[in-house]
Residue, then its C-alpha position, 0 to 999 in steps of 0.5 A: x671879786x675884791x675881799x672886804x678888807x673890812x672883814x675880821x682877818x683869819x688868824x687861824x693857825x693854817x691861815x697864820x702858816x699860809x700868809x707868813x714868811x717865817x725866819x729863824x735866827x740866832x738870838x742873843x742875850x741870856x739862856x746859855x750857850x744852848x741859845x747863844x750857838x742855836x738858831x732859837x729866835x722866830x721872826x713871821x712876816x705877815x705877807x698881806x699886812x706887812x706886820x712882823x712880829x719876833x718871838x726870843x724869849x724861851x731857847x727852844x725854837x718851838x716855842x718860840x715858833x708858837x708865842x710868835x703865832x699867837x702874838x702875831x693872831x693878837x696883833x692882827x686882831x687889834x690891827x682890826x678893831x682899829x680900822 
């Protein structure tokens, strides 16, 4: 059986790590010499909707591992409301 793609999509956390292809880079720009030689940018494709969000503003990849999930759980949320 089909999913309904009219259905809301999951944007819980287990769900977001499940569904995305997550890759880290060096992110350029201000920050230091910290972020300049560390791999701190995140970059989560979602798989099922093609959506790619990138998260570089903080110099720790932690951080910016989380603003990148819940950008993407916003996006994927209006991404909804449109259809």
């Amino acid at each position: 059986m089909e999913p309904d793609s009219s259905a809301a999509p999951d944007t819980s956390r287990e769900a977001l790590e499940r569904d995305s292809e997550i890759t880290f880079f060096i992110a350029s720009g201000p920050g230091g010499q910290h972020r300049n030689r560390n791999a701190t940018g995140v970059r989560l494709v979602h798989r099922p909707s093609g959506i790619v969000v990138t998260a570089t503003e903080r110099r720790s990849q932690a951080a910016n591992r989380e603003a990148a999930f819940a950008r993407l759980a916003a996006r994927l949320q209006a991404a909804a409301a449109v259809d």
